[in-house]
Steps between C-alpha positions, in 0.01 A plus 500: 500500500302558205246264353457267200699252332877517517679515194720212432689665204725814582358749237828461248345114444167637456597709290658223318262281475243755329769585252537135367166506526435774327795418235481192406172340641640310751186325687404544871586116536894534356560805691435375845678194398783751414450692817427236742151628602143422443331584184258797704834660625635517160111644394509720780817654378383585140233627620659752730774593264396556175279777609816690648623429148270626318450812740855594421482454135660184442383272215602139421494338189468157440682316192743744387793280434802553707855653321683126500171324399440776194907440414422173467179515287729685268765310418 
């Protein structure tokens, strides 16, 4: 058995959770709410997966209006 803390979100929901964080700013606090796991796990998570991220390229950007909000803007 290996050693260290055990993760208590399967890599698609920490992946998750650094992309809403990432998007749209979503704090540490809402996500575990969101998740159902302490505020460190949900720290923990970022912290391991937004390096892979940005090792592979991948950029997020924060306030860029989605399609259906930009529709709305404009009519």
């Amino acid at each position: 058995m290996g050693s260290g803390a055990k993760h208590r979100l399967v890599f698609v929901d920490r992946l998750l959770a650094t992309l809403v964080h990432l998007r749209h700013q979503g704090t540490h606090d809402v996500l575990a709410c969101w998740f159902g796991v302490n505020r460190s796990t949900i720290t923990r998570a970022v912290g391991e997966v937004r390096p892979l991220l940005a090792e592979r390229g991948c950029t997020v950007t924060t306030g860029v209006p989605s399609p259906a909000t930009s529709v709305a803007a404009s009519t």
